[in-house]
Jmol script that loads the backbone (N, CA, C; Angstrom):
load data "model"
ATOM      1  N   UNK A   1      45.997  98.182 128.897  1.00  0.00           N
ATOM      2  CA  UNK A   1      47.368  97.799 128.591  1.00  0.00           C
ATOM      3  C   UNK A   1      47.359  96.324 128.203  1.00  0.00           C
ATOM      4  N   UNK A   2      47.986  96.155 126.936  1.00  0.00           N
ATOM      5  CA  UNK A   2      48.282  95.083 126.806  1.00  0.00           C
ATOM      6  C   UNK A   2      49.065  93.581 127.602  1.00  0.00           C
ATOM      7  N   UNK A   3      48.558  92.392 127.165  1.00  0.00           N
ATOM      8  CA  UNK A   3      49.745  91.470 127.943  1.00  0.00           C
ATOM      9  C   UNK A   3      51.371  91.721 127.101  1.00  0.00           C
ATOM     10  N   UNK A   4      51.343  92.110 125.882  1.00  0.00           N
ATOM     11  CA  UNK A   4      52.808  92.099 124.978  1.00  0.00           C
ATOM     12  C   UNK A   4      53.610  93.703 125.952  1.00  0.00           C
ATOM     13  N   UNK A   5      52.510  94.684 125.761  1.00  0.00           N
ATOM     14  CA  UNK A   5      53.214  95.656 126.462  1.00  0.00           C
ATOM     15  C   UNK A   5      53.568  95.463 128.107  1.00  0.00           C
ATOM     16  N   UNK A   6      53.058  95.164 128.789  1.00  0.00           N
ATOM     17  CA  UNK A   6      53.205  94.940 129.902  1.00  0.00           C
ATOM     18  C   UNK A   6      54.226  93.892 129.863  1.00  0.00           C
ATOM     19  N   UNK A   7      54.582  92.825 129.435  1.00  0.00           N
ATOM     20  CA  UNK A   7      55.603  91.616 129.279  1.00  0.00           C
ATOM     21  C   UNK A   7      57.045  92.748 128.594  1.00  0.00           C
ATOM     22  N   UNK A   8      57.153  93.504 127.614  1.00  0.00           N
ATOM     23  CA  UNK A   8      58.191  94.709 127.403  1.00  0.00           C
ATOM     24  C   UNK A   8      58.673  95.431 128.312  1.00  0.00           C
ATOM     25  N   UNK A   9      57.569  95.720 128.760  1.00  0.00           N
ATOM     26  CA  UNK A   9      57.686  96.850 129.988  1.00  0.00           C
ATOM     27  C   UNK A   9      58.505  96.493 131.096  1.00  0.00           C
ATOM     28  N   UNK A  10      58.164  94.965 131.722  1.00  0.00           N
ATOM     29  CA  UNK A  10      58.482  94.012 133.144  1.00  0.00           C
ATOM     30  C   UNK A  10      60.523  93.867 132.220  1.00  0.00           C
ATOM     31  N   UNK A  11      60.933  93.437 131.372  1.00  0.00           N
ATOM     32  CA  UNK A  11      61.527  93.199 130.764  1.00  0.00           C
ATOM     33  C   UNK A  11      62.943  94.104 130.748  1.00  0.00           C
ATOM     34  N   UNK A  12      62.465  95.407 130.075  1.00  0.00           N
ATOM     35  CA  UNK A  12      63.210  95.945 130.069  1.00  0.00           C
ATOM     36  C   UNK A  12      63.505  96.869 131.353  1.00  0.00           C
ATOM     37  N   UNK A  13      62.704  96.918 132.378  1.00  0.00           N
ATOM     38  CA  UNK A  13      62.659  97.025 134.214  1.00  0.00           C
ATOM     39  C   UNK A  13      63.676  96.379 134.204  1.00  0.00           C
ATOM     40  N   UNK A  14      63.372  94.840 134.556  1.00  0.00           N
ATOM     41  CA  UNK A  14      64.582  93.932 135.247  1.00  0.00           C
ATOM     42  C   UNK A  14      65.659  93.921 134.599  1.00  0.00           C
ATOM     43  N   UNK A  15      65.834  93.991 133.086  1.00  0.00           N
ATOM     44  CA  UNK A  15      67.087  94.034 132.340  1.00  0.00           C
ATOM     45  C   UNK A  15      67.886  94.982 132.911  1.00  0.00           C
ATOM     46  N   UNK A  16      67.679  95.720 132.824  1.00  0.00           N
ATOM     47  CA  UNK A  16      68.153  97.347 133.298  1.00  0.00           C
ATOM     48  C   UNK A  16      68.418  97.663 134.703  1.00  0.00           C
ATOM     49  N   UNK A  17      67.641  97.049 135.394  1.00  0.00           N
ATOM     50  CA  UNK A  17      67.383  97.227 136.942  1.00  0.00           C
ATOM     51  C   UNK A  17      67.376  98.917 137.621  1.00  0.00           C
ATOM     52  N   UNK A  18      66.113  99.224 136.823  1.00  0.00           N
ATOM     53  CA  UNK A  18      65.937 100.507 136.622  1.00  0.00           C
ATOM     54  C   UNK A  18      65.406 100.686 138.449  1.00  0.00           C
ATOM     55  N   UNK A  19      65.056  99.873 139.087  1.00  0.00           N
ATOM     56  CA  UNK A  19      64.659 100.286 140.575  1.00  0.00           C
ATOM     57  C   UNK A  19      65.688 101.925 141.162  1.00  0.00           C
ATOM     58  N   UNK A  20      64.925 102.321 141.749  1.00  0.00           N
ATOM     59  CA  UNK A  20      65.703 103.520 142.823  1.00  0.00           C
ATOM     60  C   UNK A  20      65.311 103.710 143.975  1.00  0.00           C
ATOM     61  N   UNK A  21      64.131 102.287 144.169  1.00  0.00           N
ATOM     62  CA  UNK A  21      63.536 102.217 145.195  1.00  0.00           C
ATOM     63  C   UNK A  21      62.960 102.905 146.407  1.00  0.00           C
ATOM     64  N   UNK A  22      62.402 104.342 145.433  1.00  0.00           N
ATOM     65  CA  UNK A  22      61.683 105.198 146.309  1.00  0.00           C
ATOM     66  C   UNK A  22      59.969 104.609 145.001  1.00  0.00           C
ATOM     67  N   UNK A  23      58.935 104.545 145.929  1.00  0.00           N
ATOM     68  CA  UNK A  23      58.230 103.463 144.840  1.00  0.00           C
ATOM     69  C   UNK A  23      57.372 104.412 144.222  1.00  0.00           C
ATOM     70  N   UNK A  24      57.331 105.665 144.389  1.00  0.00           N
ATOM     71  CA  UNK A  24      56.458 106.774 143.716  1.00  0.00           C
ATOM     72  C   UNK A  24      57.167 107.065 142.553  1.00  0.00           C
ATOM     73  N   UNK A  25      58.791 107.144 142.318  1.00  0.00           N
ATOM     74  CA  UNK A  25      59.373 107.190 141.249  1.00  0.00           C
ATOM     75  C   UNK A  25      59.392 106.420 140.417  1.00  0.00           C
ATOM     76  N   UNK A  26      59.776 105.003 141.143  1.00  0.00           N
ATOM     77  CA  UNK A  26      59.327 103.756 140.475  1.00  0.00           C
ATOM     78  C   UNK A  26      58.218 103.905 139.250  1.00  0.00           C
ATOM     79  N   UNK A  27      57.267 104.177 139.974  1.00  0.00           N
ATOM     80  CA  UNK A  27      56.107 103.514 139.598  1.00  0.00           C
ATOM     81  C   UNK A  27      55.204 104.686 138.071  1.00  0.00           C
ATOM     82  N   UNK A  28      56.155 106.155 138.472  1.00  0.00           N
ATOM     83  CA  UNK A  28      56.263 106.840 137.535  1.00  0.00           C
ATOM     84  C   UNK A  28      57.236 106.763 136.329  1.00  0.00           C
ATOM     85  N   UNK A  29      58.065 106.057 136.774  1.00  0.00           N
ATOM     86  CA  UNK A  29      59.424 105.686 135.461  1.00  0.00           C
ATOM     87  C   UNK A  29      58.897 104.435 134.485  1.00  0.00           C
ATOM     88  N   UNK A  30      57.915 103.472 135.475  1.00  0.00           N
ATOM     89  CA  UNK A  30      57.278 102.696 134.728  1.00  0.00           C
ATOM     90  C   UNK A  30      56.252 102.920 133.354  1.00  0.00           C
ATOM     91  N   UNK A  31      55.660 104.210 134.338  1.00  0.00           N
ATOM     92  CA  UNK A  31      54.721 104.488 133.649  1.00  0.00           C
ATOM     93  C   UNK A  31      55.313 105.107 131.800  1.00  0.00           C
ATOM     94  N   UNK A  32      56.786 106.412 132.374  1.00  0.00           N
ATOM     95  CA  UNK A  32      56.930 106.370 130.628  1.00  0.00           C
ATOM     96  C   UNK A  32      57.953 105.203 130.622  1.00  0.00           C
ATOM     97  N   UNK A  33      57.927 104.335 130.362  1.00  0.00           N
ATOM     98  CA  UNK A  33      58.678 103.701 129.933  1.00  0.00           C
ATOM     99  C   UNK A  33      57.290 102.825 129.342  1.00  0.00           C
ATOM    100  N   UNK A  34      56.124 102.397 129.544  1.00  0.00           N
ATOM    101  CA  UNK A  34      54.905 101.986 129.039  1.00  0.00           C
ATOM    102  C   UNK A  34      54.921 103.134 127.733  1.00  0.00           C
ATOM    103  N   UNK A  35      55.190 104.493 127.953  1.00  0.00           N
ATOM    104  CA  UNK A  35      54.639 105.073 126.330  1.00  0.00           C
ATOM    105  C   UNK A  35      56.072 104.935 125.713  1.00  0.00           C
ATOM    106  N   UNK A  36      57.272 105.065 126.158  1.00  0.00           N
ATOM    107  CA  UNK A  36      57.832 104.721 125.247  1.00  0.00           C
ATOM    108  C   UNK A  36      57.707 102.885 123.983  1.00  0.00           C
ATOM    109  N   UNK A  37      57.418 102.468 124.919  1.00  0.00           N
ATOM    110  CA  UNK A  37      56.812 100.624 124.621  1.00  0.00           C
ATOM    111  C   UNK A  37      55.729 100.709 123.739  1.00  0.00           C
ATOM    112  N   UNK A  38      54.994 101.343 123.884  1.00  0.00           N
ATOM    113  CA  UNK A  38      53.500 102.077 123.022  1.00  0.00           C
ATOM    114  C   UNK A  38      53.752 102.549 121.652  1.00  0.00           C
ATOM    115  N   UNK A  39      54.695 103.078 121.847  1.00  0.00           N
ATOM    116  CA  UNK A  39      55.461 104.232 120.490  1.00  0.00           C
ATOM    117  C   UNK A  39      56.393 103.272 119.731  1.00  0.00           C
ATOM    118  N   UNK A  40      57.007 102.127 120.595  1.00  0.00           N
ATOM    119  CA  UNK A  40      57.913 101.190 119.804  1.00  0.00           C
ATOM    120  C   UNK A  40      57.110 100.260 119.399  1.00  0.00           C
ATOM    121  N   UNK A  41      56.439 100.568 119.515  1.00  0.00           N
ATOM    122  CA  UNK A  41      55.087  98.978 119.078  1.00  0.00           C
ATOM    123  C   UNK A  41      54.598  99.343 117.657  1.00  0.00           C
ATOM    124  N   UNK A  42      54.309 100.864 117.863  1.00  0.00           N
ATOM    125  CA  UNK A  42      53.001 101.917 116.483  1.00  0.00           C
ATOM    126  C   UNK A  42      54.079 101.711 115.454  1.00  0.00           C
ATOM    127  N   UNK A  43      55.329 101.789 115.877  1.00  0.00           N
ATOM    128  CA  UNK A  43      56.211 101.816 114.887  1.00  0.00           C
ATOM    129  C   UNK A  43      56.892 100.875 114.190  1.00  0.00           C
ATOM    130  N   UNK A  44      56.432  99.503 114.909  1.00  0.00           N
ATOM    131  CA  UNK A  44      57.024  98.233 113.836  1.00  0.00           C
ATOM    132  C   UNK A  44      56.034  97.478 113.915  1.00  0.00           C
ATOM    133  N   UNK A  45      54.656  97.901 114.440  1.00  0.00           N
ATOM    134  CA  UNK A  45      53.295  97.020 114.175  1.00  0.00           C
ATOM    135  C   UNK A  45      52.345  97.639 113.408  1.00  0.00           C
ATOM    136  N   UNK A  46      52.119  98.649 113.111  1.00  0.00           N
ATOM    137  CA  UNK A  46      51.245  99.795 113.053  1.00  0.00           C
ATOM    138  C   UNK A  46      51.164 100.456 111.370  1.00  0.00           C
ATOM    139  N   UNK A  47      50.383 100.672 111.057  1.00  0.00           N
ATOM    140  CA  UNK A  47      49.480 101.048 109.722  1.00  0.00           C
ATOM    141  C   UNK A  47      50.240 102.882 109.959  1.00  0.00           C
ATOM    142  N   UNK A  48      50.838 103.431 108.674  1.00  0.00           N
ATOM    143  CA  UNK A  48      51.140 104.980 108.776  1.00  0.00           C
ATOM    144  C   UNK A  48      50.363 105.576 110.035  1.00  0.00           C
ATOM    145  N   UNK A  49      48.898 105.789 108.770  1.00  0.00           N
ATOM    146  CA  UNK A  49      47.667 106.312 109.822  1.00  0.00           C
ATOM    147  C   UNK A  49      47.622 106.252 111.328  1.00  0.00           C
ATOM    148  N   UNK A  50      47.922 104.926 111.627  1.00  0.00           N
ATOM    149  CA  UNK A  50      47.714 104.131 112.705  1.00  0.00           C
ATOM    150  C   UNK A  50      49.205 104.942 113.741  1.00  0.00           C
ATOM    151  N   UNK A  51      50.472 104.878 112.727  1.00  0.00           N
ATOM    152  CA  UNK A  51      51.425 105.134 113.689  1.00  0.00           C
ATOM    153  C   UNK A  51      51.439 106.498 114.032  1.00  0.00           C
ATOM    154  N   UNK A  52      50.805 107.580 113.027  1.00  0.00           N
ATOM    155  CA  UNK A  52      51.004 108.809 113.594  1.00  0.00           C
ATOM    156  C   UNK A  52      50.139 109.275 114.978  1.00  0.00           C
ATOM    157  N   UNK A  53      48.617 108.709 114.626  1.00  0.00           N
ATOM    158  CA  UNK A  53      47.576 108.774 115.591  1.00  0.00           C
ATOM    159  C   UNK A  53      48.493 108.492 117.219  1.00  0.00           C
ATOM    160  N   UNK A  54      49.575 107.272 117.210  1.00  0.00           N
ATOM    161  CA  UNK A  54      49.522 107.016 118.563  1.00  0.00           C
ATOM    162  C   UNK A  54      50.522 107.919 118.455  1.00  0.00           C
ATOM    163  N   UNK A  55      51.356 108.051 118.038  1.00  0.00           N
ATOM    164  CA  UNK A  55      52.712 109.362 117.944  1.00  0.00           C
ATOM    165  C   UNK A  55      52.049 110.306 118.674  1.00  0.00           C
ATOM    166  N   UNK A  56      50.954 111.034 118.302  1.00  0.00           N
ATOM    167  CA  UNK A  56      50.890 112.134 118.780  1.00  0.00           C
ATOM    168  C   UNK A  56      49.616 111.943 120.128  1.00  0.00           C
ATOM    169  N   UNK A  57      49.050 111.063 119.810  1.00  0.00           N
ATOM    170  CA  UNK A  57      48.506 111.138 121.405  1.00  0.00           C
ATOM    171  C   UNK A  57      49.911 110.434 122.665  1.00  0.00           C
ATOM    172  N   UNK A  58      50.516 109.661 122.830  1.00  0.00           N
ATOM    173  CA  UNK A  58      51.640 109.168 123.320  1.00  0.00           C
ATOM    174  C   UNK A  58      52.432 110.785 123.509  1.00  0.00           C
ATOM    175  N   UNK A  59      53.108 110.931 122.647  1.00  0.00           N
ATOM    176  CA  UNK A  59      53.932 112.444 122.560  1.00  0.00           C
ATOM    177  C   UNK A  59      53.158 113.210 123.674  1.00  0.00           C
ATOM    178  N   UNK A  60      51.870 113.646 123.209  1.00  0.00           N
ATOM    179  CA  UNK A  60      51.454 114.254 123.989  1.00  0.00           C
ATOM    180  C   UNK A  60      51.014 113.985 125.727  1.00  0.00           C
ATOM    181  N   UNK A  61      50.755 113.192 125.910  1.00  0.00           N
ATOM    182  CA  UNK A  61      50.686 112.662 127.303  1.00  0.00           C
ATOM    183  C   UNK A  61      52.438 112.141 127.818  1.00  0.00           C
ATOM    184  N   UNK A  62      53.413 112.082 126.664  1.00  0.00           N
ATOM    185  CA  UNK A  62      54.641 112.389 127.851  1.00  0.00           C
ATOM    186  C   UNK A  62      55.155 113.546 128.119  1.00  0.00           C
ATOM    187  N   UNK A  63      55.032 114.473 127.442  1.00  0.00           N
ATOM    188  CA  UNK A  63      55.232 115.616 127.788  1.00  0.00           C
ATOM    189  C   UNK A  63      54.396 115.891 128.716  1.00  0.00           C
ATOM    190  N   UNK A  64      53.387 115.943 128.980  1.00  0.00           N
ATOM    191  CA  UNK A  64      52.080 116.638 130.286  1.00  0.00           C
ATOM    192  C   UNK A  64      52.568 115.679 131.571  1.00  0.00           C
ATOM    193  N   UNK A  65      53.146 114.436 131.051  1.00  0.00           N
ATOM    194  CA  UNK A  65      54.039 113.575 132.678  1.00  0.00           C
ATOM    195  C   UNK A  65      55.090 113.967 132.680  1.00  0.00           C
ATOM    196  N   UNK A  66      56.189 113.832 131.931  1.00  0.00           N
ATOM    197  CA  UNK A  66      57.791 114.401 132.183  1.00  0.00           C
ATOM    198  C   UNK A  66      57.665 115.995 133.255  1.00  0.00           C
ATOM    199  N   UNK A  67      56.604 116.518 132.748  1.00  0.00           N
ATOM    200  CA  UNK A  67      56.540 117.826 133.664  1.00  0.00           C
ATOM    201  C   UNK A  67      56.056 117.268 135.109  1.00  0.00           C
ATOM    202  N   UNK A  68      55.213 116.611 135.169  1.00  0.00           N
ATOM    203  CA  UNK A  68      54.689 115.897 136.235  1.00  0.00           C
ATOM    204  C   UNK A  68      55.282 115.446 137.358  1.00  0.00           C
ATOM    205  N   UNK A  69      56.385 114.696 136.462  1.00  0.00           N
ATOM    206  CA  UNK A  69      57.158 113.375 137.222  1.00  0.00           C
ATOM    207  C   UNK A  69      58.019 114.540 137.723  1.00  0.00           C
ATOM    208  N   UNK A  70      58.960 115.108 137.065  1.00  0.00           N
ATOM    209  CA  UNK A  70      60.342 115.819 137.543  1.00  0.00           C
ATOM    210  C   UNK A  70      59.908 116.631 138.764  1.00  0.00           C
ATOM    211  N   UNK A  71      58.453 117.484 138.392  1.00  0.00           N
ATOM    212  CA  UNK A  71      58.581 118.275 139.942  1.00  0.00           C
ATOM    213  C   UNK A  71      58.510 117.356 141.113  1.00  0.00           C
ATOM    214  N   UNK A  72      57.871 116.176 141.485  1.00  0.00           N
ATOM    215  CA  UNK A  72      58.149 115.646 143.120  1.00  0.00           C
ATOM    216  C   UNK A  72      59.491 114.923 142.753  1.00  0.00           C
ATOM    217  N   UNK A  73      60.210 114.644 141.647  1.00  0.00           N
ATOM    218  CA  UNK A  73      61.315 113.559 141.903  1.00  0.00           C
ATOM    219  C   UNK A  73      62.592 115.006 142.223  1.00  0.00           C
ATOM    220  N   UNK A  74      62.307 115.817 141.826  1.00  0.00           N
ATOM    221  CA  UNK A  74      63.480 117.156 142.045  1.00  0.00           C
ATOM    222  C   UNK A  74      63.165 117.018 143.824  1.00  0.00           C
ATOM    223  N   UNK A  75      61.888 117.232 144.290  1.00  0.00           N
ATOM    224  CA  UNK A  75      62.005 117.411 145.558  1.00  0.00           C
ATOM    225  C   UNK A  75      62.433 116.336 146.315  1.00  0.00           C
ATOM    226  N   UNK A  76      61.856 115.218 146.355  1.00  0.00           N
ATOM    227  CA  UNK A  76      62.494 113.866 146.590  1.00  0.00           C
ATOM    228  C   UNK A  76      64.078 113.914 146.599  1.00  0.00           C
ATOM    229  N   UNK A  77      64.850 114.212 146.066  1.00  0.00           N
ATOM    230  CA  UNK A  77      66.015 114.281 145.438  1.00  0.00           C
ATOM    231  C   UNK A  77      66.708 115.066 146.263  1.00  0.00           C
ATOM    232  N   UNK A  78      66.234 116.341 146.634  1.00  0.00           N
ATOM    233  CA  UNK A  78      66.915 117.744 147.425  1.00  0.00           C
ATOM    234  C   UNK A  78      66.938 117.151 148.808  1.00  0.00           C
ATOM    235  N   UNK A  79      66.182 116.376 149.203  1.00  0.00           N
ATOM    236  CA  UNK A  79      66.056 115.945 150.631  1.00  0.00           C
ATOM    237  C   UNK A  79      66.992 115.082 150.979  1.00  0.00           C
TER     238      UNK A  79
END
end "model"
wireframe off; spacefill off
backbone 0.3
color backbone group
C-alpha cells in the first residue's frame, strides 16, 4: 500500500467519522474503502490498459470481501 493511498484512506475515515467502534468492522470498512481508493486512483492516474487490469482485479477481490465482511457484521449486529 501506498503512502498517497493510505494518506486517502486516513482522510476520508476522519472526514466522515466512519468509526462504529466495534474494531473488527472497523478495520474491515477500512479495508474496502482502500479498494475503493485503488479504483479512484486507476482512474485519474492510470494508462486504459493499466485502468482496466486494476478494475477487474479490485472488482474482484470486493466482491469475495463484501461477502466476507457482511456475514460476521450481520451477526455482530443481531446481538
Amino acid at each position: 500500500v501506498t503512502d498517497d493511498i493510505l494518506k486517502s484512506v486516513k482522510n476520508i475515515w476522519v472526514t466522515y467519522n466512519l468509526s462504529i467502534q466495534i474494531p473488527i468492522i472497523d478495520i474491515q470498512h477500512i479495508w474496502l474503502i482502500k479498494m475503493v481508493v485503488e479504483l479512484d486512483n486507476a482512474l485519474h492516474k492510470m494508462g486504459e490498459s493499466k485502468k482496466n487490469e486494476v478494475f477487474q482485479q479490485v472488482s474482484g477481490r470486493a466482491m469475495e470481501y463484501t461477502q466476507e465482511h457482511f456475514r460476521p457484521e450481520e451477526r455482530i449486529m443481531q446481538e
